[in-house]
mmJSON file of the N, C-alpha and C atoms, coordinates in Angstrom:
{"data_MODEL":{"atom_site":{
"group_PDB":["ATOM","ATOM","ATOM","ATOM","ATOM","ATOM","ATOM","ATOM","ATOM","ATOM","ATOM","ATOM","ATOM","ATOM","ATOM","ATOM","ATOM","ATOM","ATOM","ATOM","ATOM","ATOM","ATOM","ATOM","ATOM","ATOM","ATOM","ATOM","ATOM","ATOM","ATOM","ATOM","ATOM","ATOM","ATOM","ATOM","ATOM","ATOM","ATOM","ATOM","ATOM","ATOM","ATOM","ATOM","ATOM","ATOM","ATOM","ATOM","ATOM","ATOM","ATOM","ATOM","ATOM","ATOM","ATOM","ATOM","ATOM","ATOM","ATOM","ATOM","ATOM","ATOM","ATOM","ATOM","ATOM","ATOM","ATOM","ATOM","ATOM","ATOM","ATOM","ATOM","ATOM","ATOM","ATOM","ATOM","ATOM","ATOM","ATOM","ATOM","ATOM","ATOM","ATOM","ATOM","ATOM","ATOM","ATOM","ATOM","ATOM","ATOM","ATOM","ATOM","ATOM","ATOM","ATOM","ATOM","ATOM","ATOM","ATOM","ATOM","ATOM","ATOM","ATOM","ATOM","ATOM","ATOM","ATOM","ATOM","ATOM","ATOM","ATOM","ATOM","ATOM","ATOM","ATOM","ATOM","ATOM","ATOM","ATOM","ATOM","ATOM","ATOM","ATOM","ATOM","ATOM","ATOM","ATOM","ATOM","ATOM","ATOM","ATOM","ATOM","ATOM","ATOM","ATOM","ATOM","ATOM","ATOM","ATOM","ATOM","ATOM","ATOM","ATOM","ATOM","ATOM","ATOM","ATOM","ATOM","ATOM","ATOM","ATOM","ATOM","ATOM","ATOM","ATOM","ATOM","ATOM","ATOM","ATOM","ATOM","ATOM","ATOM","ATOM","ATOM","ATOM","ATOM","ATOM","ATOM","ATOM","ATOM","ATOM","ATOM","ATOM","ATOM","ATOM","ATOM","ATOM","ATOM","ATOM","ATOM","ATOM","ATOM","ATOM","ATOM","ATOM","ATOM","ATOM","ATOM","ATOM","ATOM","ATOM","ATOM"],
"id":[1,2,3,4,5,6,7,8,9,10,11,12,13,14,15,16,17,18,19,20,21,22,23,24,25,26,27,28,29,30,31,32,33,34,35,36,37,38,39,40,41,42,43,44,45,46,47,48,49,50,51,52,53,54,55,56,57,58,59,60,61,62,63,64,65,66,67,68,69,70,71,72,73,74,75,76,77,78,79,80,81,82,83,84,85,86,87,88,89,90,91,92,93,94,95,96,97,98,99,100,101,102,103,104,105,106,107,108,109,110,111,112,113,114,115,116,117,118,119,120,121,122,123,124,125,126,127,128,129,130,131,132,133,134,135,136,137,138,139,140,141,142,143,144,145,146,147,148,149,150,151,152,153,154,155,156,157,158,159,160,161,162,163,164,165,166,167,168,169,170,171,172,173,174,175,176,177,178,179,180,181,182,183,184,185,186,187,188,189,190,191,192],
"type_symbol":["N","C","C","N","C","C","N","C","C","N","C","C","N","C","C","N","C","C","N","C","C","N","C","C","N","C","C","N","C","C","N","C","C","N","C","C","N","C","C","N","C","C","N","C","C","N","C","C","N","C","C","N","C","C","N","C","C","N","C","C","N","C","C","N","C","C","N","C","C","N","C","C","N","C","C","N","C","C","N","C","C","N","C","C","N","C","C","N","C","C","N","C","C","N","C","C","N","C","C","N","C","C","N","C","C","N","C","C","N","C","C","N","C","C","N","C","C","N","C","C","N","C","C","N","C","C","N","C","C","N","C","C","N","C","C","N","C","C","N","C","C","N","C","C","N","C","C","N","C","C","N","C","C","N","C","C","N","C","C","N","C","C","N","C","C","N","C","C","N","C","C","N","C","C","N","C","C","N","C","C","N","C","C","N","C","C","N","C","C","N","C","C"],
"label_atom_id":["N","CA","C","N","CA","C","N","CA","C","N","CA","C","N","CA","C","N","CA","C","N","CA","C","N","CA","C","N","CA","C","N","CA","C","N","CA","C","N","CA","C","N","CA","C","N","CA","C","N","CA","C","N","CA","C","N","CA","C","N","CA","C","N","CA","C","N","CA","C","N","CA","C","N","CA","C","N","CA","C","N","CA","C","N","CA","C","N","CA","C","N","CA","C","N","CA","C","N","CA","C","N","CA","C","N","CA","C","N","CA","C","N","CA","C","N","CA","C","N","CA","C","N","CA","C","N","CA","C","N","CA","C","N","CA","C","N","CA","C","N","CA","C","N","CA","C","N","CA","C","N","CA","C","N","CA","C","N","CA","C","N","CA","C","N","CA","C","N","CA","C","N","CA","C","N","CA","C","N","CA","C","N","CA","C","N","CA","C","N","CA","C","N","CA","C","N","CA","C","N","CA","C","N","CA","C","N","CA","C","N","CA","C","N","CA","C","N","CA","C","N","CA","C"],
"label_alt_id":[null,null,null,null,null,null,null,null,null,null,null,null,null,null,null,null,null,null,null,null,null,null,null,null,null,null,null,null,null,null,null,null,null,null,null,null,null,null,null,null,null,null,null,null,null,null,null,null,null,null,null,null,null,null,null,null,null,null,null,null,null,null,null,null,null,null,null,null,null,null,null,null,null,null,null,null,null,null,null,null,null,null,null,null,null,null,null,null,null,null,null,null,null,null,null,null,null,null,null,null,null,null,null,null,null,null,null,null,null,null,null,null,null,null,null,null,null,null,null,null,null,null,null,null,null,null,null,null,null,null,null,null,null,null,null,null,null,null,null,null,null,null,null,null,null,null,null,null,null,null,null,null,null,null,null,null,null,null,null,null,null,null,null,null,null,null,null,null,null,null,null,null,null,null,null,null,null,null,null,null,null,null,null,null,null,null,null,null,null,null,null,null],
"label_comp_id":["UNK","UNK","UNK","UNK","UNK","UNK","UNK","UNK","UNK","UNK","UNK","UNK","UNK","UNK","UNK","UNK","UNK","UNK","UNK","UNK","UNK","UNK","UNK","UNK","UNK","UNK","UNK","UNK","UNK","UNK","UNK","UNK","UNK","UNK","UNK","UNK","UNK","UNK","UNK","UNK","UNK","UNK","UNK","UNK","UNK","UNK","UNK","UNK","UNK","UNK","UNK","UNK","UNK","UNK","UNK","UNK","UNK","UNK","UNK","UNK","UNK","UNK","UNK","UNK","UNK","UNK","UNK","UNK","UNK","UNK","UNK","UNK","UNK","UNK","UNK","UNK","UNK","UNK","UNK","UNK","UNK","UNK","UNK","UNK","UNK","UNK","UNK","UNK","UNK","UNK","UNK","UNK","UNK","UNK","UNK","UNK","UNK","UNK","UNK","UNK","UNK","UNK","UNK","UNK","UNK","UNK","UNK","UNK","UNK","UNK","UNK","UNK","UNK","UNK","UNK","UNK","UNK","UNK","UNK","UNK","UNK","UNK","UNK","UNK","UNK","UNK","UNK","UNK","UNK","UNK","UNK","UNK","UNK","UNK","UNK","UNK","UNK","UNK","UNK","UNK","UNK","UNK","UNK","UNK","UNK","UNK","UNK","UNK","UNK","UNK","UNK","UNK","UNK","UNK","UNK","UNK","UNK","UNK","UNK","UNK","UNK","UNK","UNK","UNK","UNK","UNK","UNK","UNK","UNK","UNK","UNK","UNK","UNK","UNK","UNK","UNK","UNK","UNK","UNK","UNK","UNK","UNK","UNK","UNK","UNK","UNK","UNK","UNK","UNK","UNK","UNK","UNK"],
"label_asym_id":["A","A","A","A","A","A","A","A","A","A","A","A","A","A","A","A","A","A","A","A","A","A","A","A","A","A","A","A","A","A","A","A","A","A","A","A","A","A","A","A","A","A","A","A","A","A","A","A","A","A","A","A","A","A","A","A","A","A","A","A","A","A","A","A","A","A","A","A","A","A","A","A","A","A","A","A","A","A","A","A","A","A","A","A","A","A","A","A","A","A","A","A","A","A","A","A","A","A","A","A","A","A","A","A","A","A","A","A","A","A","A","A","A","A","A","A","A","A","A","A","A","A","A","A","A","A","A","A","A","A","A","A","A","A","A","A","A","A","A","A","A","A","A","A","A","A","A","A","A","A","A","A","A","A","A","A","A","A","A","A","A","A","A","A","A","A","A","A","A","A","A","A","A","A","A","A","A","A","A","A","A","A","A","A","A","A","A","A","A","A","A","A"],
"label_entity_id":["1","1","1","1","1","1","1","1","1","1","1","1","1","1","1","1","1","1","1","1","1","1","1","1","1","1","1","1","1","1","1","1","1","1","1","1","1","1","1","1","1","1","1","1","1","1","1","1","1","1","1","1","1","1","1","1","1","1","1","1","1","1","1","1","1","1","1","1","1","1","1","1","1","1","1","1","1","1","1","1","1","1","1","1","1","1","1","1","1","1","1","1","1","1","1","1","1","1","1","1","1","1","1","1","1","1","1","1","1","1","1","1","1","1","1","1","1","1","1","1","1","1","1","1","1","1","1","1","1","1","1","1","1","1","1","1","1","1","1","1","1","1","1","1","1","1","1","1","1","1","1","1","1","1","1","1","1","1","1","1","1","1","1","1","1","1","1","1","1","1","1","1","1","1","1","1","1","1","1","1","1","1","1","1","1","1","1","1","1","1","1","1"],
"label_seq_id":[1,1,1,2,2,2,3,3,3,4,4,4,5,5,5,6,6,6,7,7,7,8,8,8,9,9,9,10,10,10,11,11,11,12,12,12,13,13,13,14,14,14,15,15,15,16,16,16,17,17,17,18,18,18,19,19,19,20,20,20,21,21,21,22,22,22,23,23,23,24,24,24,25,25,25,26,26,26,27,27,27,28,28,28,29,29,29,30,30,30,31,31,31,32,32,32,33,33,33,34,34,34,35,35,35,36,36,36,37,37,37,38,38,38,39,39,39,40,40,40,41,41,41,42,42,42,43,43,43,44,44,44,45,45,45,46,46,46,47,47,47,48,48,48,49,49,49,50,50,50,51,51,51,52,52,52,53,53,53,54,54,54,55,55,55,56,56,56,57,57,57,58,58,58,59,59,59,60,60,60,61,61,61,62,62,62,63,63,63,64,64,64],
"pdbx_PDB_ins_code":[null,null,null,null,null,null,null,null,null,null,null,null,null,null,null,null,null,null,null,null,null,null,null,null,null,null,null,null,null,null,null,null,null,null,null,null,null,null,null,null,null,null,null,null,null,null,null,null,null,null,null,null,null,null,null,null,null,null,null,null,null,null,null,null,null,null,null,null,null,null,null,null,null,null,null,null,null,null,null,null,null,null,null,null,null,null,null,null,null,null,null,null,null,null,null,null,null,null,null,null,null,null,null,null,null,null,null,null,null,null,null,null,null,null,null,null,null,null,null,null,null,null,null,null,null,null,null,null,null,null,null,null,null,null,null,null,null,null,null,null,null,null,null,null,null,null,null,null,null,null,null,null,null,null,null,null,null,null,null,null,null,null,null,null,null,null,null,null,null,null,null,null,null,null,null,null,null,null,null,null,null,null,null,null,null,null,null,null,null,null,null,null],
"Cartn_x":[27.393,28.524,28.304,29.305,29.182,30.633,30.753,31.708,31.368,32.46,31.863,30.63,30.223,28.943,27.928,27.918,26.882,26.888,25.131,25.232,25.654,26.333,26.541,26.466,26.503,26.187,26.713,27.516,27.812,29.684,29.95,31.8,31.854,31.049,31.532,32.3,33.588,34.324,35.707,35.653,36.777,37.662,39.07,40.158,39.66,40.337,40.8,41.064,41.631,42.679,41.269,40.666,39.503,38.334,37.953,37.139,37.376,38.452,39.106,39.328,38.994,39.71,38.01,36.883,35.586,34.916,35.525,34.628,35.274,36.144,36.86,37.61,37.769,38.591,39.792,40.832,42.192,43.261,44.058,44.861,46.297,46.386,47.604,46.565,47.381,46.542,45.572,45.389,44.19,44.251,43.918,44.066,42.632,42.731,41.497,41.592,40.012,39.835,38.788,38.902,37.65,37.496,36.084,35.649,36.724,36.737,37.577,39.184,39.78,41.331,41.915,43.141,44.025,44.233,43.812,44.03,45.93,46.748,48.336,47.843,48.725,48.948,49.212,50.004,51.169,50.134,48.469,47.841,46.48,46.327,45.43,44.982,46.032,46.05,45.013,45.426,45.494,44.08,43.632,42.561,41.062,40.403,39.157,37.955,36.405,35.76,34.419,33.952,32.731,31.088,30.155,28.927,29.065,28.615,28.261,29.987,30.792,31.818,31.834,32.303,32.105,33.856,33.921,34.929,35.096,35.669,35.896,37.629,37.365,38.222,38.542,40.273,39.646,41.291,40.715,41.929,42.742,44.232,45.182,45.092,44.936,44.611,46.063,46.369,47.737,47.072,47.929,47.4,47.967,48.137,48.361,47.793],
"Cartn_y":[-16.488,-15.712,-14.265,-13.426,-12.281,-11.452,-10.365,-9.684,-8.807,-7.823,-6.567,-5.726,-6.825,-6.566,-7.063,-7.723,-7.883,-9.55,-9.896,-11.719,-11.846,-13.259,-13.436,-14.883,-15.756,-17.054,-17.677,-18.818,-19.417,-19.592,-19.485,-19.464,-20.128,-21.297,-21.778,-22.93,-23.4,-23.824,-23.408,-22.337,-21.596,-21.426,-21.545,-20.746,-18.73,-18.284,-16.803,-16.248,-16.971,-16.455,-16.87,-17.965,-17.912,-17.301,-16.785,-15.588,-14.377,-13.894,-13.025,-12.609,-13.534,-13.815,-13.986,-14.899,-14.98,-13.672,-12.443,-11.651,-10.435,-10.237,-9.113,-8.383,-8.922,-8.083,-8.304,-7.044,-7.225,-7.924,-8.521,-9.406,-8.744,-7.46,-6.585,-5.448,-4.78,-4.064,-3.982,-5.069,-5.61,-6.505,-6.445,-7.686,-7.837,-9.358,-10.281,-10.794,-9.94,-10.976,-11.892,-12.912,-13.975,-14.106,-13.499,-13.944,-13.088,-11.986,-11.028,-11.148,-12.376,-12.633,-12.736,-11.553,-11.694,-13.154,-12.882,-14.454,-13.63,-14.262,-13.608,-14.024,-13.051,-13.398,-14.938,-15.413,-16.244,-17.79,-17.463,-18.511,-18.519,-17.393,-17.057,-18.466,-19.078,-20.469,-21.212,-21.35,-22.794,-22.275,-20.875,-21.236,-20.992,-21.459,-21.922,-20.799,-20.701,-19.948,-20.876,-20.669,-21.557,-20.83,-21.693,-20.851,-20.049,-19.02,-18.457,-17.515,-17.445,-16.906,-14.911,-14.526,-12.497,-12.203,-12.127,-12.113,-10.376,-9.685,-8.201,-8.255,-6.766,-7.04,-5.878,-4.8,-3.952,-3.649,-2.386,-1.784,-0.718,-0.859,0.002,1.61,2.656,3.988,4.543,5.441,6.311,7.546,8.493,9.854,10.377,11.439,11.929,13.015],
"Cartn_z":[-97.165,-96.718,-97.109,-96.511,-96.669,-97.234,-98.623,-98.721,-98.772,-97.553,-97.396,-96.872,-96.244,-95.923,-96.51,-98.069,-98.572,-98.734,-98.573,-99.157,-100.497,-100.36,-101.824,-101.658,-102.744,-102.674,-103.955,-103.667,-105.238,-104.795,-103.849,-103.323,-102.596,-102.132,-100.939,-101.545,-100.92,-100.712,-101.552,-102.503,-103.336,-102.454,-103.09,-102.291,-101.923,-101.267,-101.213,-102.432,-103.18,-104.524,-105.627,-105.603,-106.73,-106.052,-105.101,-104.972,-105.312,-105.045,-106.08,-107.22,-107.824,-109.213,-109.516,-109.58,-109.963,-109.639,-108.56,-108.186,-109.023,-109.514,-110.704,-109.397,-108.31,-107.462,-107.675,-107.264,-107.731,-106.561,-106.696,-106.553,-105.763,-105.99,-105.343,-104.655,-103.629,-103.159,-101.978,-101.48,-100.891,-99.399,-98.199,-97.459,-97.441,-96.936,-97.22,-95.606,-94.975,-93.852,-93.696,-92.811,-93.045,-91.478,-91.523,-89.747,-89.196,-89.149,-88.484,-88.742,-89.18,-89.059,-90.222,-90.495,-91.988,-92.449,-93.436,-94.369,-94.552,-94.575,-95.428,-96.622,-97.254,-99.273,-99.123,-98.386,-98.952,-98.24,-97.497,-97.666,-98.563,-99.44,-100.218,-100.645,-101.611,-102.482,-101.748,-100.288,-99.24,-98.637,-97.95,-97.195,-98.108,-97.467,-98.325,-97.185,-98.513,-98.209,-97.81,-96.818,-96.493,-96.064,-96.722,-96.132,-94.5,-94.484,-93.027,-92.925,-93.53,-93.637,-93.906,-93.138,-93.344,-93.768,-95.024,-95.494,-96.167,-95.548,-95.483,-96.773,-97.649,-98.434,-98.739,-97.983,-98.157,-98.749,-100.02,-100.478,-99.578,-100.208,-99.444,-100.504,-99.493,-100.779,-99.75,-101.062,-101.009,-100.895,-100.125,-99.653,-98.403,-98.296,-96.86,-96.495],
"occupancy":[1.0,1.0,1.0,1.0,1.0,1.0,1.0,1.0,1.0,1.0,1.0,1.0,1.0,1.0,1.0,1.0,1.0,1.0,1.0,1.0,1.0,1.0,1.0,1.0,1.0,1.0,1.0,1.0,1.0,1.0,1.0,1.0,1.0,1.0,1.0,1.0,1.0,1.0,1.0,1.0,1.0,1.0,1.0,1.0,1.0,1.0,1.0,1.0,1.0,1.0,1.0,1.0,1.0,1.0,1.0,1.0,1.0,1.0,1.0,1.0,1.0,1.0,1.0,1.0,1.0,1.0,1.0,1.0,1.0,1.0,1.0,1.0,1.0,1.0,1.0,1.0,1.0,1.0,1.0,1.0,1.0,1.0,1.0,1.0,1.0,1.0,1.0,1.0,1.0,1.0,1.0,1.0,1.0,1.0,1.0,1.0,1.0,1.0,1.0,1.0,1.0,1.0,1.0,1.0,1.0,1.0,1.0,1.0,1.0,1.0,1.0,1.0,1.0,1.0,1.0,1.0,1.0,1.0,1.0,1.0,1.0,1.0,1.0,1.0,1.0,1.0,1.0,1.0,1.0,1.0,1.0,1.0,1.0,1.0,1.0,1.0,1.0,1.0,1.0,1.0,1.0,1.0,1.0,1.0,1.0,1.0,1.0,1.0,1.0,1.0,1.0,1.0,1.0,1.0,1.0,1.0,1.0,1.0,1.0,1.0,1.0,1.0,1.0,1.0,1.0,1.0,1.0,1.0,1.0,1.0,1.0,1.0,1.0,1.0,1.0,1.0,1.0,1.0,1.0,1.0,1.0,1.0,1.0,1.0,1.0,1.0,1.0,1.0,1.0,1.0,1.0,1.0],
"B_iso_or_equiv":[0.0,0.0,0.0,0.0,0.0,0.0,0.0,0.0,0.0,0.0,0.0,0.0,0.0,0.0,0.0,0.0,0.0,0.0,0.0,0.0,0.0,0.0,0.0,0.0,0.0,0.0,0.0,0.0,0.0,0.0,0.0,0.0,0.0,0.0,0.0,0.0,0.0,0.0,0.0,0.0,0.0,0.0,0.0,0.0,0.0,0.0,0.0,0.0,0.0,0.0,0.0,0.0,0.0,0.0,0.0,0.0,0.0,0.0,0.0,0.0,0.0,0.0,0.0,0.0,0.0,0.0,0.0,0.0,0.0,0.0,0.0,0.0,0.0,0.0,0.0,0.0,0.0,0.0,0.0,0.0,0.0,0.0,0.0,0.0,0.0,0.0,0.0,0.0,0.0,0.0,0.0,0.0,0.0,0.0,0.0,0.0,0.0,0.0,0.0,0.0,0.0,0.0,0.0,0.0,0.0,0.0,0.0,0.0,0.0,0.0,0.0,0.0,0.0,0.0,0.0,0.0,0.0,0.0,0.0,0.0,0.0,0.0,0.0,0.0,0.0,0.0,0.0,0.0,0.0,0.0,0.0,0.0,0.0,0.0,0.0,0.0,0.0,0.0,0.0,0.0,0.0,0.0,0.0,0.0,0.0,0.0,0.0,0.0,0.0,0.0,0.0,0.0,0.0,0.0,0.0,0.0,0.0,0.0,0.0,0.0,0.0,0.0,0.0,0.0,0.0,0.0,0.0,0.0,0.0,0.0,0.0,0.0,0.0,0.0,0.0,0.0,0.0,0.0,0.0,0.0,0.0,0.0,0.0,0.0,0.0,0.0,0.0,0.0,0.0,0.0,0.0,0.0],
"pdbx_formal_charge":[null,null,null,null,null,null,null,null,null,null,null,null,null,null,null,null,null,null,null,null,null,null,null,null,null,null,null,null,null,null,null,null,null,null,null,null,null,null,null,null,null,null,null,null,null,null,null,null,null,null,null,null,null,null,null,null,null,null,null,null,null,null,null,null,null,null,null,null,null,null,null,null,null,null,null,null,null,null,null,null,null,null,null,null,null,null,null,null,null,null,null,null,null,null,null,null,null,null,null,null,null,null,null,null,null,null,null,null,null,null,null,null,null,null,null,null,null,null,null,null,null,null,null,null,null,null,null,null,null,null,null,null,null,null,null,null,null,null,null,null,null,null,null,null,null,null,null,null,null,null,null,null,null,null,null,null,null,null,null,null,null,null,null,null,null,null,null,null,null,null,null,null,null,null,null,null,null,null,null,null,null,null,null,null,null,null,null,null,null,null,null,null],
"auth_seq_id":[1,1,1,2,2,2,3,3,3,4,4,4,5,5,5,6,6,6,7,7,7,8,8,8,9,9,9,10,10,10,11,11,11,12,12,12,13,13,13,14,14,14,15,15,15,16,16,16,17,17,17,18,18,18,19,19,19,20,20,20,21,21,21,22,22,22,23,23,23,24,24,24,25,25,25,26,26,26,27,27,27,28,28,28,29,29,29,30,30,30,31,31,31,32,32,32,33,33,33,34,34,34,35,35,35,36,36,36,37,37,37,38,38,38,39,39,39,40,40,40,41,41,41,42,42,42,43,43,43,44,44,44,45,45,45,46,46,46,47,47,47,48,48,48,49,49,49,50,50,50,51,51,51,52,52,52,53,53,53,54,54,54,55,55,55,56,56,56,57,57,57,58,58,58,59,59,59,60,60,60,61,61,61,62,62,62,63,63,63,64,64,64],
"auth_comp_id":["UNK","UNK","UNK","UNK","UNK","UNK","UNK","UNK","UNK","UNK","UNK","UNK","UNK","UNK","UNK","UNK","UNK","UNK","UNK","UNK","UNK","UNK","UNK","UNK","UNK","UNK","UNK","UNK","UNK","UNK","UNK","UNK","UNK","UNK","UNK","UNK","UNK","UNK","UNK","UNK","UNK","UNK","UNK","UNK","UNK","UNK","UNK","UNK","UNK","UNK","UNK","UNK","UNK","UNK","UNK","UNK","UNK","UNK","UNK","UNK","UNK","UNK","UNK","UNK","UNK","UNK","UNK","UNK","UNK","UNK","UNK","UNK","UNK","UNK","UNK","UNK","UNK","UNK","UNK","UNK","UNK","UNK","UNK","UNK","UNK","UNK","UNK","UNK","UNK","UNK","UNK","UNK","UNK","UNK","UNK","UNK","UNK","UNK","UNK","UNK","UNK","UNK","UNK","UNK","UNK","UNK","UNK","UNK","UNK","UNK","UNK","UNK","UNK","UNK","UNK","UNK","UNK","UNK","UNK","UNK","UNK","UNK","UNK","UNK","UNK","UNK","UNK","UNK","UNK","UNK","UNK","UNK","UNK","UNK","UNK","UNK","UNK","UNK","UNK","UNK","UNK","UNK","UNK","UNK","UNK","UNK","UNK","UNK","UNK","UNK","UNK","UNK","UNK","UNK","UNK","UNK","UNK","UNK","UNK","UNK","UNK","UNK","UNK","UNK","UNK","UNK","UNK","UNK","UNK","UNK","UNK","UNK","UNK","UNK","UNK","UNK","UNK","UNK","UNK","UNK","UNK","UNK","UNK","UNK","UNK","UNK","UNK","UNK","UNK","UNK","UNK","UNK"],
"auth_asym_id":["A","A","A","A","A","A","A","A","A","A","A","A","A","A","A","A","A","A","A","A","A","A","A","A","A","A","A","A","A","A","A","A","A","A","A","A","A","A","A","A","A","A","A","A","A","A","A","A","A","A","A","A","A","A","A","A","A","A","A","A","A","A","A","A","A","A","A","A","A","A","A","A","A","A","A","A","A","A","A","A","A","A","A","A","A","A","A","A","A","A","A","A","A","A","A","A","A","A","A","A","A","A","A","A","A","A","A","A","A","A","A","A","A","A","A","A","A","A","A","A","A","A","A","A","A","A","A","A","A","A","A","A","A","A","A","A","A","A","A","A","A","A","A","A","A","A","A","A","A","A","A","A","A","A","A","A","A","A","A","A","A","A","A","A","A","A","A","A","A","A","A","A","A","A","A","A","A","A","A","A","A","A","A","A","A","A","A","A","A","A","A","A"],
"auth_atom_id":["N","CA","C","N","CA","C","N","CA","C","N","CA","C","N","CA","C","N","CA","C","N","CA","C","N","CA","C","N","CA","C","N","CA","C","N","CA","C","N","CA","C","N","CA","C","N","CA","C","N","CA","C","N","CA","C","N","CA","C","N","CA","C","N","CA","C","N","CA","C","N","CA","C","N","CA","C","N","CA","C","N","CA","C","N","CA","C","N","CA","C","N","CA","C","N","CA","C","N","CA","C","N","CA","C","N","CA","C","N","CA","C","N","CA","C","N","CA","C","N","CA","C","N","CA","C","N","CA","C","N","CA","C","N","CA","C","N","CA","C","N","CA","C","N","CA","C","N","CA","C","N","CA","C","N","CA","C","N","CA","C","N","CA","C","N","CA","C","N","CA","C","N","CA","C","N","CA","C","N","CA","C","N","CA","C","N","CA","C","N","CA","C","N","CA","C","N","CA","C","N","CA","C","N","CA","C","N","CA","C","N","CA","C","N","CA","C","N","CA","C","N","CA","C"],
"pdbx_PDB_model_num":[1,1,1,1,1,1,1,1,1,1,1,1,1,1,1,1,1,1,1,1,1,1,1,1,1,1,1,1,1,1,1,1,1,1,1,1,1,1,1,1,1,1,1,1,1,1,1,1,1,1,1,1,1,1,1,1,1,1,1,1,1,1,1,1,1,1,1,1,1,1,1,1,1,1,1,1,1,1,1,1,1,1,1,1,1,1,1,1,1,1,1,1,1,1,1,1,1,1,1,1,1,1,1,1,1,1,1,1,1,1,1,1,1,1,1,1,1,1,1,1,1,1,1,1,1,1,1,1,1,1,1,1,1,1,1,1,1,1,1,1,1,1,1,1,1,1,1,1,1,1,1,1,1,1,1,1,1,1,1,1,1,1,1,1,1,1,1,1,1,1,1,1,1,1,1,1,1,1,1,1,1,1,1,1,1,1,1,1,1,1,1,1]
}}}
């Protein structure tokens, strides 16, 4: 699979929420897509990460 662009290996089958959490990424702040489509917060728990997966993770920045 891929975050962010880069391979990584060792997550397959983790929730959203324990990739997160194993990768030191933060938990507020953030949407999580997998294969192009918003995971919601509120299925972080429930959907799961699988080999061959492009899981993009990107922070919200303040500014105008």
């Amino acid at each position: 699979m891929t975050i962010n662009g880069t391979a990584v290996s060792g997550y397959d089958g983790l929730s959203v929420s324990a990739l997160l959490l194993q990768r030191g990424l933060p938990m507020r702040g953030v949407a999580i897509a997998v294969n192009g489509i918003i995971v919601p917060r509120s299925q972080w728990e429930h959907a799961r990460v699988v080999t061959g997966d492009a899981i993009e993770v990107v922070t919200a920045a303040a500014g105008g």
